[in-house]
C-alpha positions in Angstrom: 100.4 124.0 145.0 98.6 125.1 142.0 99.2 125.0 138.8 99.5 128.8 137.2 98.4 129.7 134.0 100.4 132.8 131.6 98.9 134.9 134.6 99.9 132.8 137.6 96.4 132.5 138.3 95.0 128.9 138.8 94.1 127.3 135.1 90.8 126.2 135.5 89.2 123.2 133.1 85.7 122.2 132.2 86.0 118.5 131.5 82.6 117.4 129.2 82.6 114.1 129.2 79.6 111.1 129.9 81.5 108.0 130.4 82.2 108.0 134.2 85.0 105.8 134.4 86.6 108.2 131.7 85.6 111.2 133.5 87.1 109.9 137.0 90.1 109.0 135.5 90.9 112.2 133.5 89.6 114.8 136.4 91.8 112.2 138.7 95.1 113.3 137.0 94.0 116.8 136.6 93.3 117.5 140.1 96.4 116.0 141.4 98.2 118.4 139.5 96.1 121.1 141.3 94.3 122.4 138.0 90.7 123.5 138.9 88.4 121.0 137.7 84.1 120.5 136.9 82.5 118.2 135.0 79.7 117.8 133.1 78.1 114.6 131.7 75.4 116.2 129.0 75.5 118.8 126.7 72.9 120.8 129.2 75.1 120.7 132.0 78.0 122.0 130.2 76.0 124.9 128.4 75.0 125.7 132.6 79.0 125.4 133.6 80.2 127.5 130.5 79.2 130.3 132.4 81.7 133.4 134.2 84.4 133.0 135.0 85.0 131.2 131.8 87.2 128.2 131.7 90.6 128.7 130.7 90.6 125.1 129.2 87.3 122.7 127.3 88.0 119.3 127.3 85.1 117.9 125.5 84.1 114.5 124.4 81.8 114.7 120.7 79.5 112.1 121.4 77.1 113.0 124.1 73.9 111.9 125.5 72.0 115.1 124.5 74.0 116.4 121.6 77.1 116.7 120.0 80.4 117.9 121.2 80.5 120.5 118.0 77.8 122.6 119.3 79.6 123.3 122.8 82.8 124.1 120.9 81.2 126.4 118.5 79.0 128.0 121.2 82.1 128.4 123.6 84.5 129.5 120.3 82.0 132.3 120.3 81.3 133.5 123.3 84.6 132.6 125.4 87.4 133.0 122.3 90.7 132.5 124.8 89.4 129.8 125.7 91.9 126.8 124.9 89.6 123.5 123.5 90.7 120.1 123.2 88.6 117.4 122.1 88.9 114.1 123.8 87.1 111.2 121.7 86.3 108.2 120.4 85.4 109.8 116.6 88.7 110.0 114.6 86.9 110.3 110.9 87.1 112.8 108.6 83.6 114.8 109.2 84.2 114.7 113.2 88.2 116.1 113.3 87.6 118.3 110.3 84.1 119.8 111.7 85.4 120.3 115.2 88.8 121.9 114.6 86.7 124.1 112.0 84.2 125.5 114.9 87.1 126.2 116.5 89.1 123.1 118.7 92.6 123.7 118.8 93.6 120.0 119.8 92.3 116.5 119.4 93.5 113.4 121.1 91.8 109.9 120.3 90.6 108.0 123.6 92.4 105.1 122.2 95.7 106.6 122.2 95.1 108.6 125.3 98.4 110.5 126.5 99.7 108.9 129.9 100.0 112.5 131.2 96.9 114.1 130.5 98.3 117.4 132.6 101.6 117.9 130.6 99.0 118.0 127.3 96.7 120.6 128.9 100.0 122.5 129.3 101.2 122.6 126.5 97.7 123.6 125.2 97.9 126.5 127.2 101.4 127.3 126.4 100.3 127.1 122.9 101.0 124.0 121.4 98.5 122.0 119.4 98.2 118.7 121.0 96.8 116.0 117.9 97.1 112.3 118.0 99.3 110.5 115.4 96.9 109.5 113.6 94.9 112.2 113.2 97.7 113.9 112.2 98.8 111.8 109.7 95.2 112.0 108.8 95.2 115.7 108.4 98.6 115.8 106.2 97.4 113.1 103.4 94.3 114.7 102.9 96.4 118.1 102.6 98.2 116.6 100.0 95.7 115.1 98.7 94.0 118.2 97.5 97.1 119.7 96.1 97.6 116.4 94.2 94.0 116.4 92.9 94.7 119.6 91.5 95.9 120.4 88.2 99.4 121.3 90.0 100.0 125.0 88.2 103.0 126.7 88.4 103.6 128.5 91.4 102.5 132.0 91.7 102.9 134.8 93.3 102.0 134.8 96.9 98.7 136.2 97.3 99.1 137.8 100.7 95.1 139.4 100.6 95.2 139.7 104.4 97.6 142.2 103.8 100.2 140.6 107.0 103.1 142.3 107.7 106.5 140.0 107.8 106.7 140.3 111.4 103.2 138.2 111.2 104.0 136.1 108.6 107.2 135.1 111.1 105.0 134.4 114.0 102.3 132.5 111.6 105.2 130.5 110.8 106.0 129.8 114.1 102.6 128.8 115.0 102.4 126.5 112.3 105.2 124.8 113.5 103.6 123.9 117.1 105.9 127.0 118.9 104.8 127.6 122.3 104.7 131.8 122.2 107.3 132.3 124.6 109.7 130.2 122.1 107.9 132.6 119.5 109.1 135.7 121.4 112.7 134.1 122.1 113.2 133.1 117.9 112.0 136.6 116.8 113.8 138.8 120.0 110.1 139.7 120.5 108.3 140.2 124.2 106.8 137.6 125.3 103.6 139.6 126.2 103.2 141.0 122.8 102.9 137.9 120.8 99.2 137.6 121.8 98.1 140.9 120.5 100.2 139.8 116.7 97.7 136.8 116.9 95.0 138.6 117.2 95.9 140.6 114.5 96.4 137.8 112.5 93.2 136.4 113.1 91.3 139.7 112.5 93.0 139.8 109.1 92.2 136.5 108.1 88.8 136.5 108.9 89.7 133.0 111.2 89.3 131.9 114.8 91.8 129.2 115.7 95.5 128.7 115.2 94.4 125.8 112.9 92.6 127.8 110.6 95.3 130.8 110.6 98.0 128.0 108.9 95.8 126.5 106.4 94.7 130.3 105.4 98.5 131.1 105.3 99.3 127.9 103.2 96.9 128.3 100.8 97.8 131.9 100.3 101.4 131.0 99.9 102.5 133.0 103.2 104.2 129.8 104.7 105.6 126.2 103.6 105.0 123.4 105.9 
C-alpha cells in the first residue's frame, strides 16, 4: 500500500541528511509507511536529486559536509515552490530557525526532540500543518513579543490591510495561522476543498511572501489577524 498524497499519487520525499545512523533511521520509518524515499548525504547530491519529478516533501538537515542546509531550501523554495520543507536538525538558535523558515521551510523539528512517528509529521506537513518543536516554538513566540514589548506600544490603529485581501482571505489566513489542515479550512468556511489552494496563492502573490510562515507574520503585523 502506498501512501497517497492530495492527488492519491505516491508522496515522494528527499531526505538530506549526512549522519548515517540518522538517515537509516528516518528513511526506515518512512519507507515502511510506503512513502517514496532518496537520500542524499552532501549538499551536491541533493542539488543532483532535486531534479523532475520534484519531491513532494524536503527533509533537510542544516549542517552539512559541503554547505549549509539554507542554500538547498532557498534553491528548492525557488524552483520547486509546492514543495513541502521541513528541517530536521541539531541547530535550534535564533539565526538558523529564523534564516531557514525565512528562505522558505515551513516546519522545524529539533533532532533532540525527534517525533516518535516521523510519518504522521510528514502528513500533517502535507495536509498543511506546520510541524515545530516546543521549543522552537516557544522560541518563536517570546521573541514575537519581544519586539512588540520593545516598542513604544502605540495605540492601536487602523488595520493597514496594503495587500488589499479580501475577508474571504483574511478568513483562510486566519485559519492558516492557526495550524488548520485546508480541508478543515474548507469545512469552517463551507468552502471546496479544492479551491483553498488557489486563495493561498492569492494570498501569497499579494503579500509579496512565499511560505505559510511568512503570510502570518505579514498578516499580524498589518493587523489582519490576532494570534
Amino acid at each position: 500500500m502506498t501512501e497517497p498524497g492530495e492527488t492519491g499519487e505516491a508522496i515522494t520525499i528527499l531526505l538530506v541528511e549526512d549522519d548515517a545512523p540518522t538517515c537509516w533511521r528516518l528513511q526506515d520509518a518512512l519507507v515502511k509507511t510506503s512513502y517514496e524515499v532518496r537520500t542524499a548525504g552532501t549538499l551536491g547530491e541533493a542539488r543532483s536529486a532535486l531534479g523532475e519529478p520534484a519531491p513532494r516533501v524536503l527533509l533537510t538537515d542544516l549542517r552539512l559536509p559541503d554547505g549549509h542546509g539554507v542554500e538547498l531550501i532557498r534553491e528548492t523554495r525557488q524552483r520547486f515552490p509546492e514543495t513541502e520543507i521541513m528541517v530536521i536538525s541539531a541547530l535550534g538558535d535564533e539565526e538558523s530557525v529564523i534564516t531557514a523558515i525565512t528562505v522558505g521551510a515551513t516546519g522545524y523539528l529539533l533532532k533532540d526532540a525527534f517525533p516518535t512517528d516521523i510519518a504522521t509529521t510528514v502528513r500533517e506537513l502535507v495536509a498543511g500543518h506546520s510541524p515545530i518543536s516546543a521549543s522552537i516554538a516557544r522560541f518563536i513566540v517570546r521573541r514575537t513579543q519581544g519586539t512588540a514589548q520593545g516598542s513604544a506600544e502605540p495605540p492601536p490603529g487602523p488595520v493597514l490591510n496594503t495587500a488589499k485581501l479580501t475577508p474571504r482571505e483574511i478568513d483562510i489566513l486566519w485559519g492558516i495561522a492557526k495550524g488548520f489542515s485546508y480541508a478543515e479550512i474548507a469545512s469552517h468556511l463551507g468552502l471546496s476543498r479544492q479551491t483553498v489552494p488557489g486563495h493561498i496563492k492569492n494570498i501569497y502573490r499579494k503579500l509579496e511572501v512565499h511560505t505559510r510562515s511568512e503570510a502570518v507574520f505579514e498578516a499580524v503585523q498589518q493587523g489582519l489577524i490576532k494570534l
